[in-house]
C-alpha positions in Angstrom: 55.4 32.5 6.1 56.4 29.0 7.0 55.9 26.7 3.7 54.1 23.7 4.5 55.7 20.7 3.0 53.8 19.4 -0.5 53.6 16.0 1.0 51.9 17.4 4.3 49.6 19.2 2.2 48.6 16.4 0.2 47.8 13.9 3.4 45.7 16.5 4.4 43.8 16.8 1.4 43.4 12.7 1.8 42.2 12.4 4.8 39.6 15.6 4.4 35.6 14.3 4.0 34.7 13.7 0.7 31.0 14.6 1.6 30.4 17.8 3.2 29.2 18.1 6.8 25.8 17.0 7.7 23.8 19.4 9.7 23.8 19.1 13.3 21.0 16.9 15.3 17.3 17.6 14.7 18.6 20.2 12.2 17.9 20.5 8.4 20.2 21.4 6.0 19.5 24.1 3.6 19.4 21.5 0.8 16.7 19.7 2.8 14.3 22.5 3.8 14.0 23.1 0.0 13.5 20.2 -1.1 10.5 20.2 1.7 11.3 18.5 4.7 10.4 19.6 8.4 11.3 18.4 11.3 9.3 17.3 13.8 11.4 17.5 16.6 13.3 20.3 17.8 16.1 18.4 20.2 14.9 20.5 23.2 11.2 19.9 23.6 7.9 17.7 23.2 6.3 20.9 21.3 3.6 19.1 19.0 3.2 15.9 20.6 1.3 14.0 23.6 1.7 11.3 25.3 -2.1 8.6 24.7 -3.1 5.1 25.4 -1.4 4.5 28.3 1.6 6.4 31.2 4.7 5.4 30.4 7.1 8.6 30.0 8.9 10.8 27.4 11.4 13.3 27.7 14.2 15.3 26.3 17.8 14.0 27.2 21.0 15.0 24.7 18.9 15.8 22.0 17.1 12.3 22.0 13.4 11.5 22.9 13.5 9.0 25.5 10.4 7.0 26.1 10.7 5.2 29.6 8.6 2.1 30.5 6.4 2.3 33.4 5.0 -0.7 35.7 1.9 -2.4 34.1 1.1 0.4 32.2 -0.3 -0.5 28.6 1.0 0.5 25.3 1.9 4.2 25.6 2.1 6.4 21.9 3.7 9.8 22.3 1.9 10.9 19.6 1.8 14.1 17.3 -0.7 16.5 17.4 -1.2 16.6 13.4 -1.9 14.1 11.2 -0.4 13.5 7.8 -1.4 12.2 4.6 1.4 11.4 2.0 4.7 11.6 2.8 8.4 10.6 3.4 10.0 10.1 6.9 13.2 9.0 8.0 13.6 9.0 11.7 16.6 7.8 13.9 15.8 4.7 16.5 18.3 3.3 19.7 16.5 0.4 21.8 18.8 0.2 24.9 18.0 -3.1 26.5 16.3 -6.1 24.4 13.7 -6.3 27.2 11.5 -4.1 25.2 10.3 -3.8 21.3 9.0 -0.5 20.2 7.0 1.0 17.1 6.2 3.8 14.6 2.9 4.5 14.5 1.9 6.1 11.1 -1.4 7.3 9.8 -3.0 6.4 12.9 -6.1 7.3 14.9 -7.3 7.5 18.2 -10.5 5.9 20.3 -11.9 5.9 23.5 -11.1 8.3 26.1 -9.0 6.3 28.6 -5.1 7.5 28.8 -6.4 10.3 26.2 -8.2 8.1 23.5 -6.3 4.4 21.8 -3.5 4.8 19.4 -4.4 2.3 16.3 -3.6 2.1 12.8 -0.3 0.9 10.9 2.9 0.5 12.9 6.2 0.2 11.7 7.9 -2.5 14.2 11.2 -2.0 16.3 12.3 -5.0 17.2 15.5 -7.1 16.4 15.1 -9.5 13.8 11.5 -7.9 12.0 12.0 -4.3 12.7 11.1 -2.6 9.8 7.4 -4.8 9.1 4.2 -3.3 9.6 1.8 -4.6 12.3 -1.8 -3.4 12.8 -1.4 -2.1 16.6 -4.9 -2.5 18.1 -7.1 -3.6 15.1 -8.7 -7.3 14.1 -6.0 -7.7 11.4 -2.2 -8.2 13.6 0.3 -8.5 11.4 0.1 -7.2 8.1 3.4 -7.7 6.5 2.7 -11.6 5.9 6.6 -12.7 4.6 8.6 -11.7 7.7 12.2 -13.2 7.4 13.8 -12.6 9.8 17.5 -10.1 9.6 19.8 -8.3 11.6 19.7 -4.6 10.1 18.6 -3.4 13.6 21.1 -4.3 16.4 20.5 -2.7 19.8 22.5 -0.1 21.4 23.0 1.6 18.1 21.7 4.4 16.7 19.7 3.2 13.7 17.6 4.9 10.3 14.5 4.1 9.4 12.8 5.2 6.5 9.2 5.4 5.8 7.3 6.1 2.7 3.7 6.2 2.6 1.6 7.4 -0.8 -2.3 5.7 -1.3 -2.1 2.5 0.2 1.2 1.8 -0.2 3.4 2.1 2.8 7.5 1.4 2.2 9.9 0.7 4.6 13.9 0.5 4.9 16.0 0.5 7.8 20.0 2.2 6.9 19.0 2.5 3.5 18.0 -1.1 2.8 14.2 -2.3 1.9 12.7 -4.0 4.2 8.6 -4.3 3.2 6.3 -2.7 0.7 2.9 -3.2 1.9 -0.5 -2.4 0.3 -3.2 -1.9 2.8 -6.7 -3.5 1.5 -10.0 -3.1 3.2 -11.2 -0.3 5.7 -7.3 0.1 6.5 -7.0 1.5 3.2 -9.9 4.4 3.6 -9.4 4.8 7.2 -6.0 5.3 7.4 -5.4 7.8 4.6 -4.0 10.3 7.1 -3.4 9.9 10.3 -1.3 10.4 13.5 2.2 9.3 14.0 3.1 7.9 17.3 6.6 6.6 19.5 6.2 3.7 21.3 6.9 2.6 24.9 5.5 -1.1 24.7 3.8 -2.4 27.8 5.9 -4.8 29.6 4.5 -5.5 32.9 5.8 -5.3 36.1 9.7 -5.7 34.7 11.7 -2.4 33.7 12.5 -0.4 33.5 13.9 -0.3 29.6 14.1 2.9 27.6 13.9 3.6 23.9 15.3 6.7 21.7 14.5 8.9 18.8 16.3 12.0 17.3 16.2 13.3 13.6 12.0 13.0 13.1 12.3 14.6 9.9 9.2 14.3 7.3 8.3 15.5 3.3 5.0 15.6 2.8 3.8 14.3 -0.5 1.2 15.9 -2.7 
């Protein structure tokens, strides 16, 4: 057998990862399932979500949700078919044209029938310069991070992580592991929106378009 020489070896050794490798997309690692994390996405299919509140479209493309706008349609949620109380969620975002802004819904809840029933509740914004702060999508309130400086932790055309934690009334954000908002809902926002739906938005834009958004690696801990 061919010896290799030792300074060969050792270059080797230097350049080798000093983490090990992640799992794959939309997979857990061992590690992760028992710790508690699921995902919510398999990389294949839309299995335990639906598209509400308006008909912009999702599909399935490289192991990425791609949410399409559509012409004057309104805000469009694909949105999962549980709902969640407590928990921790870290989800991976690419906005491909600055044409559009997008959201996570969290804890949210539907109304009305039209488009399969209104998407409202706390949403997580993604958009350049405030992605990250929490607006309340459809109800009497707007915004309700009120300190909103603006940053640049969310550059389009890059895959991006967001993190969400959400225990009581306290909702967390960071975006590629750096805090962005802690918010404490007050009011009926606190009671009603102690579980709730999460949701992927396609923002209505009109008549221009179209502009696409992604998400891959939906992966949440529930919190007890």
């Amino acid at each position: 057998m061919q010896k290799v020489p030792l300074f060969l070896a050792l270059g080797a050794l230097a350049l080798a990862p000093l983490h090990p490798l992640l799992a794959a997309d939309n997979t857990l690692t061992p590690e992760q399932k028992a710790d508690g994390w699921t995902a919510l996405f398999d990389g294949q299919s839309l299995d335990g979500w639906s598209v509400k509140s308006g008909f912009a479209t999702y599909k399935v493309e490289e192991g990425a949700i791609v949410g399409t706008t559509s012409s004057n349609s309104p805000n469009t949620f694909l949105t999962s078919d549980k709902a969640f109380g407590d928990f921790e969620m870290t989800v991976d975002v690419m906005l491909d044209d600055g044409g559009l802004n997008s959201g996570l819904q969290v804890r949210s809840k539907l109304k009305g029938e039209q488009h399969g029933g209104r998407l409202y509740g706390p949403q997580v914004e993604i958009c350049p310069g405030v992605a990250g702060y929490i607006y309340g999508e459809a109800t009497k309130y707007g915004w309700l991070s009120q300190e909103r400086p603006s940053h640049k932790l969310f550059p389009l055309k890059q895959w991006v992580t967001f993190r969400v934690r959400a225990v009581g009334p306290k909702i967390e954000t960071w975006i590629s592991g750096q805090k962005v908002t802690e918010l404490t809902l007050q009011n009926e926002l606190a009671t009603d929106h102690a579980e709730g739906h999460f949701g992927l938005q396609v923002h209505g834009v009109g008549a221009k378009g179209p502009f696409t958004v992604r998400w891959k690696n939906i992966y949440l801990k529930p919190l007890k």
